[in-house]
TIKOL-644415 format. One record per residue (C-alpha): x, y, z. Coordinates in steps of 0.02 Angstrom, whole numbers, plus 50000, padded with zeros to 5 digits. Example, Ala and Ser with C-alpha at 12.3 -4.5 7.8 and 13.67 -1.06 7.14 Angstrom:
% residues 2
506154977550390;506844994750357;
END
This chain:
% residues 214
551825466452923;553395475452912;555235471952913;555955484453018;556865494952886;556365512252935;556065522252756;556225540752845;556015550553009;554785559752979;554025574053092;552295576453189;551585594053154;549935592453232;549225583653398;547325583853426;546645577653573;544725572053609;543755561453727;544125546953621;546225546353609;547185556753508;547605562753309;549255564953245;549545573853107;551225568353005;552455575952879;553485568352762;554235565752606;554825548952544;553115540352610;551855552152598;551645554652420;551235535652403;549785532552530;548025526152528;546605529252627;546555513452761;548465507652728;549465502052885;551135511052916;552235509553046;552685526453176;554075522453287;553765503353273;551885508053311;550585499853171;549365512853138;547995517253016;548145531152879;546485539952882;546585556252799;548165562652673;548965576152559;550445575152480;551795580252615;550595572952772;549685560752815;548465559552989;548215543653093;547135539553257;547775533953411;546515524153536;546595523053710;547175507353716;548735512553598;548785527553697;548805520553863;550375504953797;551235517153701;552375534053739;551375541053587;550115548353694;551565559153764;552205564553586;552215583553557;552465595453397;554015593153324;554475577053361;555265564653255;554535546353208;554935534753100;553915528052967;553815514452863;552495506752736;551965489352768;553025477252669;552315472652497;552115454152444;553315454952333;554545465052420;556455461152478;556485456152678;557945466152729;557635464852914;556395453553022;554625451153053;553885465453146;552095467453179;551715483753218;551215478553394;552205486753522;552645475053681;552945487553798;554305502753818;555945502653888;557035517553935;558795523853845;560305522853967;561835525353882;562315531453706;563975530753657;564895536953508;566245522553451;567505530153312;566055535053171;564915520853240;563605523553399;563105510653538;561595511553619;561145504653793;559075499553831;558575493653981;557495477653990;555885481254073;555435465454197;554685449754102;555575454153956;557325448153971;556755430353917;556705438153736;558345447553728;559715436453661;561445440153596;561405443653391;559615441353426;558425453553336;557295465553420;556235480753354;556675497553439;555395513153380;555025500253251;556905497653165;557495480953158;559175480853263;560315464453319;560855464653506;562595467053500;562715463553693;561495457153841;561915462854010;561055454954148;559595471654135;560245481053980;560405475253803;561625487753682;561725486853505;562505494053364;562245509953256;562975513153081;562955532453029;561495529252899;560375521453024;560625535253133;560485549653013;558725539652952;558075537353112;557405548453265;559085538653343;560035553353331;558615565353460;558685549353573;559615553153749;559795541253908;558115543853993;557045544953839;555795531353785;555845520253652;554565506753585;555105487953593;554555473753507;555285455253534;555575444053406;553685435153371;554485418853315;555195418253511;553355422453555;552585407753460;554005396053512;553625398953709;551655397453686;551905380653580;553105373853718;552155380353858;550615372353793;551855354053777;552135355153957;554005362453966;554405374354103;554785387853988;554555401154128;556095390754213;557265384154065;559115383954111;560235397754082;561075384653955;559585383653864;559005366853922;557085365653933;556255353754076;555515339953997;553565336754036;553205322154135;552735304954058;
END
């Protein structure tokens, strides 16, 4: 589990693909010089595997299947992810409970500098919007963000300067991809009503739930 506090971007130097999906090969410094062989860390909101490390890199697998759900089968030299270490048991919970497992992808569309702040717009792919909700949290590339606003497709929220500057935010332009992961709690809620005969698929836009019938 992580909390969606990104600990640095760091910076893939090495793609290698074979029949089987693809190896990324990842530099770093606040991360990498603390890793184990099996761990799970976090790239771009994406739970992976560490399988082989030095001290400024670290390699992990991608499957088809993460390939195929993911935009990190389209990830090149160069590029910047961000990377955290899953949360310790005993560590402070400074943002929300993200997974690791990436729901689907949704595209930038607007970024917009306000005074020293940034806003940034997502769209909300279809089936989705259920799980946006204003000052609701989200996981975008695996950082734990509040929606500052939900339009009727988009969602924006908030950057500070120090996200930004920690993030692969600041290479992120309308058009480009981005992971997204909804809030699990909303998740578990639907399934447990769905499966007490509400129409959550139809609730009111007030938030009023269709009682099962006696």
């Amino acid at each position: 589990m992580f909390t969606g506090i990104v600990e640095e971007a760091g910076e893939v130097r090495d793609v290698t693909v074979t029949d089987e999906g693809r190896r990324l090969r990842i530099a770093g410094e606040d991360v990498t010089g603390d890793l184990e062989r099996g761990q799970s860390i976090s790239v771009s909101g994406v739970c992976l595997t560490v399988e082989e490390f030095e001290q400024d890199w670290f390699e992990v697998f991608l499957a088809s299947e993460t390939v195929d759900k993911t935009y990190l089968g389209d990830i090149e030299v160069g590029d910047p992810v961000n990377l955290e270490r899953a949360m310790p048991a005993d560590g402070r919970f400074d943002g929300h409970v993200v997974q690791g497992h990436v729901d689907t992808t949704a595209k930038v569309t607007e970024v917009r500098e306000v005074g020293e702040d940034w806003e940034y717009e997502f769209a909300i792919p279809e089936g989705f919007g259920k799980y946006v909700v204003d000052k609701g949290s989200v996981a975008v590339d695996g950082i734990s963000l509040t929606v500052a606003e939900r339009g009727e497709d988009t969602f924006s929220v908030a950057i500070i300067p120090e996200t930004r500057a920690v993030t692969n935010l600041s290479e992120k332009e309308p058009g480009d991809a981005v992971h997204l992961e909804v809030d699990v709690i909303a998740k578990y809620a639907e399934r447990l009503l769905d499966d007490a005969g509400f129409e959550v698929e139809n609730a009111k836009t007030e938030g009023v739930l269709d009682a099962p019938e006696q």
